[in-house]
C-alpha positions as CSV (number, residue, x, y, z in Angstrom):
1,X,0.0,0.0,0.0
2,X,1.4,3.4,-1.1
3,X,1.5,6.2,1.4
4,X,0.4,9.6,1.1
5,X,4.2,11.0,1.1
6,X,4.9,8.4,-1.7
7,X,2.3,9.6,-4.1
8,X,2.9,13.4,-3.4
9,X,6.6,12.7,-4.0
10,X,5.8,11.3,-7.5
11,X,3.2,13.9,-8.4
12,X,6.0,16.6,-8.0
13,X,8.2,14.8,-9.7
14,X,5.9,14.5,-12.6
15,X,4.7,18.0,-12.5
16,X,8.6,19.1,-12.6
17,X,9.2,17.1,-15.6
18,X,6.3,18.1,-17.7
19,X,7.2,21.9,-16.9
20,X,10.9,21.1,-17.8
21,X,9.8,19.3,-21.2
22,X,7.7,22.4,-21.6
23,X,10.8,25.0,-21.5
24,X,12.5,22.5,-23.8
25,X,9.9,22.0,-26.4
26,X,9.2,26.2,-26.6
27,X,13.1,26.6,-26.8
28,X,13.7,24.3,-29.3
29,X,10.3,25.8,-31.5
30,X,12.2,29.4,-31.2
31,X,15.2,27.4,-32.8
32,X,13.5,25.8,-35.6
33,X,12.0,29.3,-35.9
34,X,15.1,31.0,-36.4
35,X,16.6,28.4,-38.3
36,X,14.3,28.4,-41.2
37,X,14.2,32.1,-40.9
38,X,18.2,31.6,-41.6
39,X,17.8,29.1,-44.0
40,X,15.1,31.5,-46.1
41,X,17.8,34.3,-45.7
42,X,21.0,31.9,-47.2
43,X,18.5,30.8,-49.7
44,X,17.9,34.3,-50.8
45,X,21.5,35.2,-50.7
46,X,22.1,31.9,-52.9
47,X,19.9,33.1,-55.8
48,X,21.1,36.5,-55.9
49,X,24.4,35.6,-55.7
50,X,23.5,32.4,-58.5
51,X,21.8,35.3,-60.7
52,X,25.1,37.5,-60.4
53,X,27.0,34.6,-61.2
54,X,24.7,33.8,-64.1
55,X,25.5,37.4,-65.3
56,X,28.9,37.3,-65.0
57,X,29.4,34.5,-67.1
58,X,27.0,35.5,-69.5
59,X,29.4,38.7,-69.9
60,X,32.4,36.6,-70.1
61,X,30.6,34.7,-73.5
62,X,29.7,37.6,-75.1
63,X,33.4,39.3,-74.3
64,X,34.9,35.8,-75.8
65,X,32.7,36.4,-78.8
66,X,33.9,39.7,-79.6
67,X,37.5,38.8,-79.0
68,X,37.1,35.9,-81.5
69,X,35.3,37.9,-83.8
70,X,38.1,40.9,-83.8
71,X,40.8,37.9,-84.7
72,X,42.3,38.1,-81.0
73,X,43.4,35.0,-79.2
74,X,42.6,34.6,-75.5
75,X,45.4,34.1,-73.3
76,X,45.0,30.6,-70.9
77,X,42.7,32.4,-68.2
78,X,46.0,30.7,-65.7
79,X,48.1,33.3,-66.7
80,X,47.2,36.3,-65.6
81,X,50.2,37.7,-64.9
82,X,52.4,36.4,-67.7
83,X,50.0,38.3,-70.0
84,X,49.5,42.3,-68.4
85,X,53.0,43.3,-69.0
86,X,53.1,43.1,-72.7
87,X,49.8,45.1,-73.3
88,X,50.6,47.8,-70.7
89,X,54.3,48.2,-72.7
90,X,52.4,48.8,-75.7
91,X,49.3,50.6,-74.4
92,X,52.6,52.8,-72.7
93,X,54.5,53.4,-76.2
94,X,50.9,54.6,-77.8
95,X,50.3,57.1,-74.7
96,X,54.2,58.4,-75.5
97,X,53.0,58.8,-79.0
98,X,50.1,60.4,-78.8
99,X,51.6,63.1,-75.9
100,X,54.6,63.7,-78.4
101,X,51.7,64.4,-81.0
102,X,50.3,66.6,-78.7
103,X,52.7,68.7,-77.7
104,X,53.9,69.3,-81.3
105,X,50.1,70.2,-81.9
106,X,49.6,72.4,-79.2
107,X,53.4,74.0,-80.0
108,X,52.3,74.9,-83.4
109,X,48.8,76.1,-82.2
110,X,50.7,78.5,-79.9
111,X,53.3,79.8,-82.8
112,X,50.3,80.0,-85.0
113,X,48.3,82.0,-82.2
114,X,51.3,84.3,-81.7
115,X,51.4,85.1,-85.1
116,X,48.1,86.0,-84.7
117,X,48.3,87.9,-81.9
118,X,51.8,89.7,-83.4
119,X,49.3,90.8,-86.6
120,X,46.8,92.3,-84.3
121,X,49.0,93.9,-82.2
122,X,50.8,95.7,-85.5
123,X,47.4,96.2,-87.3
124,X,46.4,97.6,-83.6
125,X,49.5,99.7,-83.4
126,X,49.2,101.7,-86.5
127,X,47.6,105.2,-86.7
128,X,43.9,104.9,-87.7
129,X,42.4,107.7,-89.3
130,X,40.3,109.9,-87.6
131,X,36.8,111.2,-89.1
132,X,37.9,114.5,-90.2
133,X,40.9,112.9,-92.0
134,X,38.3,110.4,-93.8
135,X,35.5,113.2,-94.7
136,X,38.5,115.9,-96.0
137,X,39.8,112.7,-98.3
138,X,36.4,111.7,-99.2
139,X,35.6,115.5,-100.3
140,X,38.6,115.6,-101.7
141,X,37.9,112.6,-104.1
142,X,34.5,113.9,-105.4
143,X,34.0,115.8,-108.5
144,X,30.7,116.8,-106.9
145,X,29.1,118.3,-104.1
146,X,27.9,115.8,-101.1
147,X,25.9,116.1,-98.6
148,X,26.4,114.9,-95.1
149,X,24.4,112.1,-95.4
150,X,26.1,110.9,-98.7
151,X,29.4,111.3,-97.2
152,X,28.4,109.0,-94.2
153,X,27.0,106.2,-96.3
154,X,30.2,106.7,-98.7
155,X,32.5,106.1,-95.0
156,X,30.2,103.7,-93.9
157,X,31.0,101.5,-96.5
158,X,34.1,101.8,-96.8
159,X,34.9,101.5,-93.1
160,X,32.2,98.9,-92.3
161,X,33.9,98.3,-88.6
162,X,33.4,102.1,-87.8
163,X,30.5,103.7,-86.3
164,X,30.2,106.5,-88.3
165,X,26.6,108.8,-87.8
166,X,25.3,111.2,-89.7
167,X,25.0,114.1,-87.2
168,X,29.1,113.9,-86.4
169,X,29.9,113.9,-90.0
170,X,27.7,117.2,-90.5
171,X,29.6,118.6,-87.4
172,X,33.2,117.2,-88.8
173,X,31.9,119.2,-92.1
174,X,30.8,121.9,-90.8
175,X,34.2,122.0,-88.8
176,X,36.2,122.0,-92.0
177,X,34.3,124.8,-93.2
178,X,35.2,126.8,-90.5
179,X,38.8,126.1,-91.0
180,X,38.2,126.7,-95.0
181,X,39.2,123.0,-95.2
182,X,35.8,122.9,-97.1
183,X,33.2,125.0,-98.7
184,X,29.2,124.6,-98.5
185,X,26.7,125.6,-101.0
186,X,22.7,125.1,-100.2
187,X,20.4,123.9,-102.7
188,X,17.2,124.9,-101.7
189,X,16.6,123.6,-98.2
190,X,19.6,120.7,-98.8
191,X,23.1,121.4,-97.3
192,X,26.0,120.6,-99.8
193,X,29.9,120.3,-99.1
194,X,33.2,120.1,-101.4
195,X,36.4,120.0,-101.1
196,X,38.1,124.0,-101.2
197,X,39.8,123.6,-104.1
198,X,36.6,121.9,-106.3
199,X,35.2,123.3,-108.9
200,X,31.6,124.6,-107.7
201,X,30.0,123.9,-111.3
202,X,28.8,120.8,-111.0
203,X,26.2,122.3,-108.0
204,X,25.5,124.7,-110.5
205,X,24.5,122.4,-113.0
206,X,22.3,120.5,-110.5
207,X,21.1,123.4,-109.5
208,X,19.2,124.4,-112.4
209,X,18.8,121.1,-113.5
């Protein structure tokens, strides 16, 4: 016959074992947990890494291709090293060239640009006529009388990178007249001028014409 201690004993023991077999059991569902968590992460890393390698390779046929197709033959991918040297000797003797090129380029581009530059400087050296100097040898190169509007189309087109305007030339020319470096005859309400020593009868002429 069992006792009362005896049975308590055994029911405590029991009780200690199923809670203990509990702990277990939700520790080692957290594991599993995590472990297929991992194994979904490494799988995922797998692919990618699988798709990356897929491309990779898929670069390396279509680089093959071209080689072939240019007439080049690939060097035994085991030697690396045995195979850089020669290309960088040659790649270094084309760079020599093309800077030696270069600088003979860029020499003659700066001899041609000073020769420029020496033109500009003479052409901006010389003494460049003033107005007055350009309407007295205008005037003096007409047979006629002008008026200042003629005269400033005449200069105009002959100096194209001058401003020339009408009201200065009538100022220059009435300037010259003050100085008898030019003469002025009206026709009607129209202002003419010559040169002093023309002949005034050609205004004449137009005058009653």
């Amino acid at each position: 016959m069992t006792s009362k201690k005896g049975v308590s004993t055994v029911s405590e023991t029991t009780a200690g074992t199923t809670e203990l077999t509990s702990q277990y059991s939700a520790q080692v569902a957290g594991d599993l947990e995590r472990n297929l968590k991992e194994q979904d992460r490494l799988s995922g890393e797998i692919e990618a890494l699988q798709a990356q390698l897929a491309a990779v390779r898929h670069d390396h046929t279509v680089l093959v291709n071209i080689q072939q197709a240019l007439g080049v033959t690939a060097e035994p991918a085991t030697e690396p090293v045995a195979t850089v040297p020669s290309p960088r000797k040659k790649a270094t003797t084309t760079d020599t060239a093309r800077q030696t090129a270069a600088k003979k380029t860029a020499t003659t581009g700066r001899k041609r640009t000073g020769k420029k530059n020496a033109a500009k400087s003479q052409a901006a050296s010389s003494p460049r006529p003033t107005l007055v100097e350009l309407v007295r040898a205008h005037l003096a190169d007409q047979n006629e009388p002008r008026s200042a509007a003629e005269v400033t189309t005449a200069l105009t087109q002959q100096h194209p990178d001058r401003t020339i305007k009408t009201t200065v030339v009538r100022t220059t020319l009435e300037g010259l007249v003050a100085k008898n470096h030019a003469q002025r005859t009206k026709q009607g309400s129209s202002v003419f001028y010559t040169a002093p020593d023309a002949p005034e009868q050609p205004a004449a002429d137009e005058q009653s014409a």
